[in-house]
C-alpha positions as CSV (number, residue, x, y, z in Angstrom):
1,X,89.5,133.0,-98.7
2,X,89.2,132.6,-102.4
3,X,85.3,133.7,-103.6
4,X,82.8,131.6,-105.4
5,X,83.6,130.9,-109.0
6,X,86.1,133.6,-109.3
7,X,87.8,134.0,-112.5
8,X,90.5,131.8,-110.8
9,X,88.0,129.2,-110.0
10,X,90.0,125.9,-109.1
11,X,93.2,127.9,-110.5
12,X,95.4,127.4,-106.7
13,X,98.8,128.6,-108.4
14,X,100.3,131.3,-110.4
15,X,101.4,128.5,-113.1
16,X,97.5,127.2,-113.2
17,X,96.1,131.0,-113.8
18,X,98.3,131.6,-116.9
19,X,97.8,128.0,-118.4
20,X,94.2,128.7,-118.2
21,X,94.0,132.3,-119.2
22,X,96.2,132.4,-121.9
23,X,95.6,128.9,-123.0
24,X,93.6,126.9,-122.0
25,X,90.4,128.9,-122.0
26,X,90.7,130.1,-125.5
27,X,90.4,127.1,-127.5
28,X,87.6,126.0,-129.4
29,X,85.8,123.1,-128.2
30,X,85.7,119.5,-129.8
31,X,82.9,117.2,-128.1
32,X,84.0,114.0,-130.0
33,X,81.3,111.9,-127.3
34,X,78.0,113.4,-127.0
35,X,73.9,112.4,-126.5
36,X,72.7,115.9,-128.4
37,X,70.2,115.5,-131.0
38,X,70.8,116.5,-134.6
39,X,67.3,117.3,-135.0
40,X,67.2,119.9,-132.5
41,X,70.3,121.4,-134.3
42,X,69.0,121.5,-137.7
43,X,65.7,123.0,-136.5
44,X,67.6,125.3,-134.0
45,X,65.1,124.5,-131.2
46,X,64.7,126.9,-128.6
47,X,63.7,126.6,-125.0
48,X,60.8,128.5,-123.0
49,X,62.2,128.0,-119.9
50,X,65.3,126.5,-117.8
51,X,63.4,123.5,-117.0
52,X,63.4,122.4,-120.9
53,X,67.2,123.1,-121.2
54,X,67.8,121.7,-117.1
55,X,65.6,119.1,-116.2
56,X,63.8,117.4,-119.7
57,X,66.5,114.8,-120.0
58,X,69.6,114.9,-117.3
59,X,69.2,112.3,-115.1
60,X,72.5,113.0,-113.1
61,X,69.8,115.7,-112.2
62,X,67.4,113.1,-111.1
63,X,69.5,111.4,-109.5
64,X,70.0,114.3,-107.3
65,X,66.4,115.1,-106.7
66,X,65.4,111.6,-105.8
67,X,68.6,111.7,-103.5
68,X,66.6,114.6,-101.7
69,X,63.2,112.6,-101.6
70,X,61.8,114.7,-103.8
71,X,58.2,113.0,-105.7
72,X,58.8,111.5,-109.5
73,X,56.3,113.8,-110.4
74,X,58.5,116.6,-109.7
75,X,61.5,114.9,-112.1
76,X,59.6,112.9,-114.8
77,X,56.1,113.3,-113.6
78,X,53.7,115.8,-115.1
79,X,54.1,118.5,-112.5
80,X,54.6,122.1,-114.1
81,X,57.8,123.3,-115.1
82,X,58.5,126.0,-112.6
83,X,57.6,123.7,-109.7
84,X,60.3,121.6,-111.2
85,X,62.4,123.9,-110.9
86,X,61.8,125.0,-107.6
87,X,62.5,121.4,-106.4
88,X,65.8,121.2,-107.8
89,X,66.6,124.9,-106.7
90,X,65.8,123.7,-103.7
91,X,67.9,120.5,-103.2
92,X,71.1,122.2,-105.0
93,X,72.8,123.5,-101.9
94,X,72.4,120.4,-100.7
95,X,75.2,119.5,-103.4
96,X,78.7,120.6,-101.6
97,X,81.2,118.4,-103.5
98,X,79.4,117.3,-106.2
99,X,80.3,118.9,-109.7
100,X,76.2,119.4,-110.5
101,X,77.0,122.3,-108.0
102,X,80.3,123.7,-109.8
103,X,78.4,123.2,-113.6
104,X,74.8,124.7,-112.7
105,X,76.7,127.6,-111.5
106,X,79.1,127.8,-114.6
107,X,75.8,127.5,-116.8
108,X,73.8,130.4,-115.1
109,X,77.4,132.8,-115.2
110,X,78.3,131.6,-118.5
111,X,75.0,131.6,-120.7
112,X,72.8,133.9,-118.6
113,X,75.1,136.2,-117.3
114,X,73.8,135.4,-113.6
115,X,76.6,136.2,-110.7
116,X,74.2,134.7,-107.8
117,X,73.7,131.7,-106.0
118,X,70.7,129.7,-106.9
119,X,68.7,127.7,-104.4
120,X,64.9,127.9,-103.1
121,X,64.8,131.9,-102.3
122,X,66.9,132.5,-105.7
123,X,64.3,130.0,-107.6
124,X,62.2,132.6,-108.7
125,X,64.3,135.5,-109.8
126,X,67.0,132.5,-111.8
127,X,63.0,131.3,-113.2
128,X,62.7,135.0,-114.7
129,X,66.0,135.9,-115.6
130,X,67.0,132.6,-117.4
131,X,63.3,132.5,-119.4
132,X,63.6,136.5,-120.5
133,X,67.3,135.8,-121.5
134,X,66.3,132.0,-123.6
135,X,63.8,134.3,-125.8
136,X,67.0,136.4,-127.3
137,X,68.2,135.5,-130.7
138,X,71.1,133.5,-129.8
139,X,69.9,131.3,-127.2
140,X,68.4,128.7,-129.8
141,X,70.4,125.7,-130.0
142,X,72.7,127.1,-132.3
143,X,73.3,130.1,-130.6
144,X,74.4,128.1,-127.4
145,X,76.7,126.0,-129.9
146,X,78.4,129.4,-131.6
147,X,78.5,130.8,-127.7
148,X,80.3,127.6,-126.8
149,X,82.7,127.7,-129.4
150,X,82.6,124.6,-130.9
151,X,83.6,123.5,-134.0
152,X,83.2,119.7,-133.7
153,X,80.3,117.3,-132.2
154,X,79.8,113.9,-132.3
155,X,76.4,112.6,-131.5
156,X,75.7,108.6,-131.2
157,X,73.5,107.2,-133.4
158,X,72.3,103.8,-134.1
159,X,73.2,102.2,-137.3
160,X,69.7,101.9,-138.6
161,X,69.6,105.9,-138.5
162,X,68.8,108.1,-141.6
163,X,71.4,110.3,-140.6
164,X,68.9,112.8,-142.0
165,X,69.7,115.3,-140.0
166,X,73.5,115.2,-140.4
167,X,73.0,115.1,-143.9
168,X,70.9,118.4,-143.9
169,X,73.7,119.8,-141.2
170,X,76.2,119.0,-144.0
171,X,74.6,120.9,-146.5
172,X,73.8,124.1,-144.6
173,X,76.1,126.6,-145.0
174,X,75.0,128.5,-141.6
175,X,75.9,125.9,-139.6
176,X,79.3,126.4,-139.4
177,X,80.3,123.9,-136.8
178,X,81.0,119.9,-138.1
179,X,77.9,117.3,-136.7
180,X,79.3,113.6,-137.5
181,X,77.2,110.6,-136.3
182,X,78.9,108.0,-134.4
183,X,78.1,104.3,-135.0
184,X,76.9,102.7,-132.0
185,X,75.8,98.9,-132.8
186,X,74.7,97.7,-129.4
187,X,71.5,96.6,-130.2
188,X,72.8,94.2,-132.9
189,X,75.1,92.3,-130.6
190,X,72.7,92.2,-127.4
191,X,71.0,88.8,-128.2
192,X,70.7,88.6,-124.5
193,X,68.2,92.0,-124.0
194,X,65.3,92.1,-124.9
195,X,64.6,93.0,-128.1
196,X,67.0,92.1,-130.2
197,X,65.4,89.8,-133.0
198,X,62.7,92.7,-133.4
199,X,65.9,95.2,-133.9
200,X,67.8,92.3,-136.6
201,X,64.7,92.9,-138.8
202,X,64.8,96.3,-138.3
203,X,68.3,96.0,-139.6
204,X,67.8,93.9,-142.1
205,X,65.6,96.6,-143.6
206,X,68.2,99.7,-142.7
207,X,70.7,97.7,-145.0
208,X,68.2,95.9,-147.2
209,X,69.4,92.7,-146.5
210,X,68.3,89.5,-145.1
211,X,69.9,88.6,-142.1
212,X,69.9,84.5,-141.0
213,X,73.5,83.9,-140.2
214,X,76.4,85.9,-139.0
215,X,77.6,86.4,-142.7
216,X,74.6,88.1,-143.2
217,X,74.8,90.3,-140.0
218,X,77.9,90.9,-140.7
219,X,77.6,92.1,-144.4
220,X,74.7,93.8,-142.9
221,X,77.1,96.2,-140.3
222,X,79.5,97.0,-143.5
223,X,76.8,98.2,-145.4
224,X,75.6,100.8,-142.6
225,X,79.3,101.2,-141.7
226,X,79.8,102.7,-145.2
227,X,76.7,104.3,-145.4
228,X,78.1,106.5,-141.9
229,X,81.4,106.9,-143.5
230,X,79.3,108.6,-146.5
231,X,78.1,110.9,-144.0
232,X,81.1,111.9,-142.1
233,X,81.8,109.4,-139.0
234,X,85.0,109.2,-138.0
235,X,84.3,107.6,-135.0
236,X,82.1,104.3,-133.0
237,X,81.0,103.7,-129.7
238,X,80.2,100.9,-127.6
239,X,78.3,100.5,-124.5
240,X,79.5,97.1,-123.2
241,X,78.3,95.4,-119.9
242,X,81.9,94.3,-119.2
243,X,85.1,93.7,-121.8
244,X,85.1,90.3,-123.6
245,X,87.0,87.8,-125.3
246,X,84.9,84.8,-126.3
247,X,85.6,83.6,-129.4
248,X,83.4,80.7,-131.7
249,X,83.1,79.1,-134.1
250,X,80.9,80.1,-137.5
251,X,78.6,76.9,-136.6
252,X,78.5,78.3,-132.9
253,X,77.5,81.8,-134.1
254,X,74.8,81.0,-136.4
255,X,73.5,77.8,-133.7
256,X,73.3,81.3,-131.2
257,X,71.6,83.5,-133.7
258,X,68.7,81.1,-134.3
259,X,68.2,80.9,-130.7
260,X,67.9,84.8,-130.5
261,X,65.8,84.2,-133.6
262,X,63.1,81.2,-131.9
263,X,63.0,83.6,-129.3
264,X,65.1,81.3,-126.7
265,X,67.4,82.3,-123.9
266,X,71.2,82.0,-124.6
267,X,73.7,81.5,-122.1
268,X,76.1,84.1,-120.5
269,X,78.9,82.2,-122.7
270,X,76.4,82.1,-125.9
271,X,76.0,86.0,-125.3
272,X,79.6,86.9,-125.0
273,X,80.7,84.6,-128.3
274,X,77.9,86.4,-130.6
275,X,79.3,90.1,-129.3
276,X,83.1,89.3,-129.4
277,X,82.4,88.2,-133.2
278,X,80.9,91.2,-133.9
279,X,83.1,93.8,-132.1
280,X,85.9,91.9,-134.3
281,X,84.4,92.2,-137.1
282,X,83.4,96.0,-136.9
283,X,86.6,96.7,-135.5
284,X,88.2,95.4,-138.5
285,X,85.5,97.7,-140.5
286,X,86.8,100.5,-138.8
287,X,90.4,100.2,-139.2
288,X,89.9,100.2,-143.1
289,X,88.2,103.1,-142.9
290,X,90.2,105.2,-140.5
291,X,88.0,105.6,-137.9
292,X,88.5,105.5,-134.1
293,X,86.6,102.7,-131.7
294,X,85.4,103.8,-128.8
295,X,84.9,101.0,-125.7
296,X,83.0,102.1,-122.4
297,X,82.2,99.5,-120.2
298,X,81.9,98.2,-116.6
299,X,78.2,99.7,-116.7
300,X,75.5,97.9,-114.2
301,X,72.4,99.1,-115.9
302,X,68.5,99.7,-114.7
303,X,68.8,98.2,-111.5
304,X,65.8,99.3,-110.0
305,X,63.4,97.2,-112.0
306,X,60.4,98.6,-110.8
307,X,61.5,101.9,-112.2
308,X,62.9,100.9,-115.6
309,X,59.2,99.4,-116.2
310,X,58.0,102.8,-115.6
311,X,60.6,105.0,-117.1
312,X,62.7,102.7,-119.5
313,X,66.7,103.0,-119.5
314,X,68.7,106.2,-119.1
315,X,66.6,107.8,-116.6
316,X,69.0,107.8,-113.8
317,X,69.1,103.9,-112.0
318,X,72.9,102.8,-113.1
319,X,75.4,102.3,-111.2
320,X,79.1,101.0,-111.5
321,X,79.8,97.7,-112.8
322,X,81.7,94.8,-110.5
323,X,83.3,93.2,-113.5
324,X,87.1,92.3,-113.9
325,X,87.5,92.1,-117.5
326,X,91.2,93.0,-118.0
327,X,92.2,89.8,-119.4
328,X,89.6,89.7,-122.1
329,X,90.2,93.2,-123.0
330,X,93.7,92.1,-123.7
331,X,93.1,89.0,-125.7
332,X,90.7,91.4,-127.7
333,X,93.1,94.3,-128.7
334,X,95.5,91.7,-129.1
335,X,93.6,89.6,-131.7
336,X,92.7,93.1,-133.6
337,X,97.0,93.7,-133.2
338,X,98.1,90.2,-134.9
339,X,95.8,90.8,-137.9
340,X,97.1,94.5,-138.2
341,X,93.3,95.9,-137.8
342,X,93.6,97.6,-134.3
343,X,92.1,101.0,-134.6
344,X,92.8,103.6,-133.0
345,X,91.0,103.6,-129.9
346,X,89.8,104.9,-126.3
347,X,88.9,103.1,-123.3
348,X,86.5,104.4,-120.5
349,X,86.3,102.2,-117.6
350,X,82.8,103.1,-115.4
351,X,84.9,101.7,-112.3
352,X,88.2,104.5,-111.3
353,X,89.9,101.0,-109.9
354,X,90.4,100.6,-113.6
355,X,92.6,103.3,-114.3
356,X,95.9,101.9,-113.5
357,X,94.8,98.8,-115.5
358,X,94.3,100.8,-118.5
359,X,97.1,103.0,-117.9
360,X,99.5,99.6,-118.3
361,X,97.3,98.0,-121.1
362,X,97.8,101.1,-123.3
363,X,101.8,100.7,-123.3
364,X,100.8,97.2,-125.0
365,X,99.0,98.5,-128.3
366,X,100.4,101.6,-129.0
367,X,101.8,102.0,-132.6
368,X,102.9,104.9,-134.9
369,X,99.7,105.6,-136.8
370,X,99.1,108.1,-133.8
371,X,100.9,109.5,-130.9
372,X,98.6,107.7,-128.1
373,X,97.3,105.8,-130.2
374,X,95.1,104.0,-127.3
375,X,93.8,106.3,-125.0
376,X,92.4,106.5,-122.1
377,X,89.3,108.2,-121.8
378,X,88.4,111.5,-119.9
379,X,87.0,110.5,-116.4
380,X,83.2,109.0,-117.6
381,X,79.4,109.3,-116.1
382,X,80.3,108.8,-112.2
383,X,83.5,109.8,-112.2
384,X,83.2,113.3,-114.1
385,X,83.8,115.2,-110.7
386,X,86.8,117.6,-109.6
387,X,88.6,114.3,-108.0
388,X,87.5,111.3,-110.4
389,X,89.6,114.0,-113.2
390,X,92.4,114.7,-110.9
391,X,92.9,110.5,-110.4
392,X,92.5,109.6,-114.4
393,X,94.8,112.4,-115.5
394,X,97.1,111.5,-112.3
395,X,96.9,107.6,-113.4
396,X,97.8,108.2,-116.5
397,X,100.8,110.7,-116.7
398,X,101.9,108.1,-113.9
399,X,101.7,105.2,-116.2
400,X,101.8,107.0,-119.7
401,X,101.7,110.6,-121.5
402,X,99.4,113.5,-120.0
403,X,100.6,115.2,-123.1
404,X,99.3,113.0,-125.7
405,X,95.8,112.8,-124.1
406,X,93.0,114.0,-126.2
407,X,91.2,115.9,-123.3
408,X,87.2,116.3,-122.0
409,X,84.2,115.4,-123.8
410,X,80.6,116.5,-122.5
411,X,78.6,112.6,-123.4
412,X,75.6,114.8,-122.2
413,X,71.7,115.5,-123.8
414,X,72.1,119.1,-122.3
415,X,73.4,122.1,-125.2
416,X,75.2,123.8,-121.8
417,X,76.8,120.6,-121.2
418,X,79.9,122.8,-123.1
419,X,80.8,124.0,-119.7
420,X,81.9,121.0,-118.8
421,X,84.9,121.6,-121.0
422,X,85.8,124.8,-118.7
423,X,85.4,122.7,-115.6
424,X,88.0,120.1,-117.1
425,X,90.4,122.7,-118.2
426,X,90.7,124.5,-114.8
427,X,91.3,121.4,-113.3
428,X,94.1,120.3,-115.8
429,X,95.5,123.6,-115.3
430,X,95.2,123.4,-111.7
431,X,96.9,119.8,-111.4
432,X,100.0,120.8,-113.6
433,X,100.9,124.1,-111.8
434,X,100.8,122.0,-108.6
435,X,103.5,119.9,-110.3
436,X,105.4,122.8,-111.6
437,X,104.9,125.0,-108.1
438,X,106.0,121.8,-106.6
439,X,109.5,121.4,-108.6
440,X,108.1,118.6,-110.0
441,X,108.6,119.9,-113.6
442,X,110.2,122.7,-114.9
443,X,108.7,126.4,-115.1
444,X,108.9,125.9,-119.3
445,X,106.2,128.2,-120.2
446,X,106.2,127.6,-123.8
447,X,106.4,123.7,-123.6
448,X,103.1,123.8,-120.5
449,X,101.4,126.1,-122.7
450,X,101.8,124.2,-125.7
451,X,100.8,120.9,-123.6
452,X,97.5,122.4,-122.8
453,X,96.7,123.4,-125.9
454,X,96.9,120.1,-127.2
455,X,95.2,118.4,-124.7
456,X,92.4,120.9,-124.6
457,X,92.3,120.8,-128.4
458,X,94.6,119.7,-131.0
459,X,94.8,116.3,-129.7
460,X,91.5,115.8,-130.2
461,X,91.8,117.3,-133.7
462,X,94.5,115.2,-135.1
463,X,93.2,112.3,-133.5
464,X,89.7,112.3,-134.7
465,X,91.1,113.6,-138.3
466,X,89.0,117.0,-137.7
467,X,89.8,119.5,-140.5
C-alpha cells in the first residue's frame, strides 16, 4: 500500500515516476487563467493566518462547508478566523475523492513544510504552525509566487480597469515574474443582467466616448482593447451562459441597445443578437492584435436566489449549465474563419459531456499560425478533479493531439492555487505511463519527456507569445 502523498503521489508506473521527476516537476509555471489580484502583488500583501490565504475568497471551500451543514457565519459570516478554520478542519476528512482533499494537503507539504494530516484534532497545531511560518520573509505574496516558480500570470480584468497595478508590476524591476491583464468584456454584452446600462456609462467614461449605438460600443471596446495591448495582454476571456450565433442587423442592434438604455426587458433572441455582435467584433480586435480568445461557457449561475441577495455572485451557488450550444459555436468560429479573423483560441465547456464535442469541433478551425491552434481547455471549475483531468486529456488525445495541448491553469483567487499545477502534472504523468506500461505507445524516453515538457510548459509559452 502506497502512503499518503508520497513523493510518487498518483505516479502508479515506473514510466509516470521519471516523466514527473525528471520532467515534469521542474518546469516553471505559466498560469495564463487566473482570479489573483494585482494589487495584492504590487503591495506584496501578507497573510496573518491560514484563514486569510484558505477561507477569505474560495468558494469551492464553501461549497464544501455548507455541504457539511456548517452555519454561514462560519464561511462568510463574521465568526473569528480560527473558528473558521476549525470548521473546515473539521469537515475535510469528510472529503475522500474530492481534489480539495489532495490540494489542502499539497499546500500545507508544499508551503509550510507540514507532513500531517489536518482535520479537527490537527486544527490547532496546522493554526500555529501555518500562522508562525506566514510571518517569514518569503511568505508575502511574492514570496509564494517566486516559491511557486512562476514566470507568467494572467489575471482577468474588466475593460474599464486602470490596469494600475500591472502598470506599476511592469515597471518594477523586483518583480521578476510577467503580470498581463486579460480583457474580460462581459458586462458590456449582458443587456439582459442587471446592470448593464449603469456599466455602458461607466464605459463610456473608461474610453471617453459616448456610447448610443453599437458603432459607438464598438469603437468604445477598440479603444480599451488597445489601451490592454499597451499594457501587455495577450490574452481575453469570456464567461458566456451558453455558445451563440445570433446574428442582426445594425437597425436590430441599436433598436436592442435603446431598450437596455429605457431600461426595458429584451428577449432571449434580443440578448443573444447584441452579444454575438460584440464577440465578433472583439474577436476580430483580437486577431489584429495577436491575442488569444478565451470562451468558457455552459455556466448556470447564482441559483440560489436567496443567497446571491445576500452574498452577490461567486460565492459558491453555480452549477453546470444544461445548454446544447454546439451548432452556434460552430456558425461562430466559422463566421470569424471566412473573414480570416479567427484567433487563436481555447474552449472550456462547464459540462464534461462536451468534451468529445470539442475534441471534433477543433479539427474544424485549426490553421498554421499555431500548432493547436484551437484548444481545448484544461478540465474547468467542477471538473478540476483527478477524473474530470483524466477524461479531457483522454477526449482529446482520442479525438486530437495530447501533445500540442497547452496544459493546467489554476483560474483561482488563492496565491497557493500554484499547486494545482503539480496535481495536473502527476496526473498527466500518471495517464501516459499507463499508455506506455500498457504497449500502447512506445518506451521513447526522449520523445515522452519532451511531450511533457511542452505540455507542462512550452506550449503554453509559444502559445501565449510569452518571452
Amino acid at each position: 500500500m502506497s502512503s499518503f502523498l508520497s513523493k510518487d503521489f498518483l505516479l502508479t508506473t515506473p514510466t509516470a515516476q521519471t516523466l514527473y521527476h525528471q520532467h515534469a516537476a521542474k518546469m516553471p509555471i505559466i498560469d495564463y487563467h487566473c482570479h489573483v489580484s494585482p494589487k495584492e502583488m504590487f503591495e506584496d500583501k501578507r497573510f496573518e493566518n491560514i484563514t486569510q490565504v484558505w477561507l477569505g475568497g474560495d468558494h469551492y471551500k464553501w461549497r464544501l462547508m455548507r455541504s457539511n451543514g456548517v452555519d454561514e457565519y462560519y464561511i462568510t459570516g463574521d465568526a473569528p478566523d480560527r473558528e473558521k478554520f476549525q470548521k473546515f478542519a473539521e469537515m475535510l476528512p469528510k472529503a475522500i475523492g474530492n481534489p480539495m482533499y489532495h490540494w489542502c494537503h499539497l499546500e500545507l507539504k508544499n508551503y509550510f513544510g507540514y507532513e500531517g494530516i489536518l482535520n479537527g484534532e490537527t486544527a490547532e497545531e496546522v493554526w500555529n504552525l501555518t500562522a508562525k511560518k506566514l510571518q517569514e520573509a518569503d511568505m508575502g505574496v511574492r514570496g509564494l509566487i517566486a516559491q511557486s516558480n512562476v514566470i507568467f500570470i494572467g489575471t482577468t480584468d474588466d475593460p474599464i480597469d486602470s490596469l494600475e497595478y500591472h502598470r506599476l508590476l511592469a515597471e518594477d524591476p523586483s518583480m521578476k515574474t510577467i503580470v498581463a491583464p486579460s480583457f474580460r468584456p462581459d458586462k458590456a454584452m449582458n443587456i439582459d443582467k442587471a446592470g448593464w446600462k449603469e456599466y455602458i456609462a461607466a464605459l463610456s467614461k473608461a474610453a471617453n466616448k459616448t456610447i448610443e449605438t453599437i458603432d459607438d460600443l464598438e469603437a468604445a471596446l477598440a479603444d480599451r482593447i488597445a489601451f490592454f495591448d499597451a499594457h501587455g495582454c495577450r490574452s481575453s476571456d469570456h464567461g458566456l451562459d451558453h455558445t451563440l450565433y445570433a446574428p442582426a442587423t445594425r437597425a436590430e442592434l441599436n433598436a436592442i441597445m435603446q431598450k437596455g438604455f429605457a431600461g426595458e426587458a429584451v428577449s432571449a433572441l434580443e440578448a443573444d443578437q447584441l452579444k454575438t455582435a460584440v464577440l465578433l467584433f472583439v474577436a476580430k480586435e483580437y486577431a489584429k492584435y495577436g491575442w488569444v480568445m478565451q470562451l468558457h461557457y455552459n455556466c448556470l449561475r447564482n441559483n440560489n436566489t436567496v443567497m446571491f441577495e445576500k452574498l452577490g455572485p461567486d460565492t459558491g451557488f453555480d452549477s453546470i449549465g444544461p445548454y446544447n450550444g454546439s451548432e452556434g459555436l460552430c456558425n461562430f468560429l466559422d463566421a470569424l474563419y471566412k473573414e480570416n479573423a479567427l484567433p487563436r483560441t481555447v474552449l472550456y465547456s462547464l459540462d464534461p459531456k462536451d468534451n468529445e464535442f470539442i475534441g471534433t469541433v477543433l479539427g474544424c478551425f485549426q490553421g498554421p499560425e499555431a500548432a493547436g491552434k484551437i484548444q481545448h481547455g484544461s478540465a474547468w471549475w467542477f471538473n478540476d478533479h483527478k477524473q474530470g483531468m483524466r477524461d479531457q486529456m483522454i477526449s482529446l488525445a482520442n479525438l486530437g493531439l495530447l501533445g500540442n495541448f497547452i496544459g493546467m491553469l489554476t483560474d483561482s483567487r488563492s496565491f497557493l492555487s500554484y499547486a494545482r499545477h503539480e496535481y495536473f502534472r502527476r496526473i498527466l504523468c500518471g495517464l501516459i505511463g499507463e499508455w506506455v506500461e500498457g504497449g500502447e505507445y512506445p518506451a521513447d524516453m526522449d520523445t515522452l519527456g519532451k511531450m511533457v515538457e511542452d505540455i507542462c510548459y512550452f506550449n503554453a509559452k509559444r502559445y501565449f507569445g510569452i518571452k
